[in-house]
C-alpha positions as CSV (number, residue, x, y, z in Angstrom):
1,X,-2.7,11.4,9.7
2,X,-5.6,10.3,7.5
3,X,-4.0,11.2,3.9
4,X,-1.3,10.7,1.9
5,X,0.8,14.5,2.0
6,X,4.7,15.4,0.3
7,X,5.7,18.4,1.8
8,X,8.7,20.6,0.6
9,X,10.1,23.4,2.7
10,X,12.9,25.3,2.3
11,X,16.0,25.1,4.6
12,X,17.3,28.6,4.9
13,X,19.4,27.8,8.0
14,X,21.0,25.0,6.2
15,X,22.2,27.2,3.2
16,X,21.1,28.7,0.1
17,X,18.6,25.5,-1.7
18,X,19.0,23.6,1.1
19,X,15.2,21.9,1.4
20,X,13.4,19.3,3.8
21,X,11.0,16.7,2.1
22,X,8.2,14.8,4.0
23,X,5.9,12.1,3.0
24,X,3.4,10.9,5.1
25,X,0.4,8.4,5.1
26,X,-1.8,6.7,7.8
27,X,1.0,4.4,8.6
28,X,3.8,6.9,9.5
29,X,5.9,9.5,7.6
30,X,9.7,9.2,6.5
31,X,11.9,12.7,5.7
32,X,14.6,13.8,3.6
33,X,17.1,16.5,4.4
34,X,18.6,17.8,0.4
35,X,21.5,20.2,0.8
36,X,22.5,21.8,-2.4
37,X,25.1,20.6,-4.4
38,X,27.1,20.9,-8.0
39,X,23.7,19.3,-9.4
40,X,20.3,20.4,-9.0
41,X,17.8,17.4,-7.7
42,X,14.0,17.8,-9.0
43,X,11.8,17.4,-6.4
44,X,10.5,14.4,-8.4
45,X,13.3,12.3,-8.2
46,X,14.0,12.9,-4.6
47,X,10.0,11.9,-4.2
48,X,11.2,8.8,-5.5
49,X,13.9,7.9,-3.3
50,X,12.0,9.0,-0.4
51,X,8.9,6.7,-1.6
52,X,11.0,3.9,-1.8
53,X,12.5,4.6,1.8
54,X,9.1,5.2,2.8
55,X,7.7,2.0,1.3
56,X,10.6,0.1,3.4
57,X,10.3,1.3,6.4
58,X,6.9,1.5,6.9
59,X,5.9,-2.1,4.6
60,X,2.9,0.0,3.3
61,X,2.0,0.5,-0.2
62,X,-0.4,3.5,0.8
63,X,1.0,5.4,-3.0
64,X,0.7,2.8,-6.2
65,X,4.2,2.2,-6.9
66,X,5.0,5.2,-9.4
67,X,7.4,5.1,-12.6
68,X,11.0,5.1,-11.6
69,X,11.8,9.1,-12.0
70,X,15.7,8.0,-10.8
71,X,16.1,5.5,-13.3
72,X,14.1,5.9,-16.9
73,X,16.1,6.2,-19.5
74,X,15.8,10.4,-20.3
75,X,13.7,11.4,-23.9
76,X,13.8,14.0,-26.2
């Protein structure tokens, strides 16, 4: 892998809303499996999680560390 890529694809097999996540960057990739639940998840936050993982488990800091989505404060 030469870039930095965040693929979403839906899970149909899984369940209605059921998605997989990927991010990937020359160092390796780490994946998410997000089943639907009694709250919807933006794609954002669960970017965030799985950057965080990512970052972790790989020890690279390919992606600039990116505001919290999870855990700002929300603003009218």
């Amino acid at each position: 892998m030469s870039q930095t890529e965040f693929l979403v694809r839906q899970a149909p097999a899984l369940g209605p809303g059921s998605r997989r996540l990927r991010f990937a960057c020359p160092h390796g990739f780490s994946s998410a499996l997000l089943l639907p639940g009694s709250e919807p998840v933006s794609d954002l936050k669960v970017l965030d999680l799985l950057l965080a993982r990512h970052h972790g488990a790989q020890h690279c800091r390919c992606v600039p560390d990116l505001p919290s989505v999870a855990t700002q404060p929300a603003r009218a």
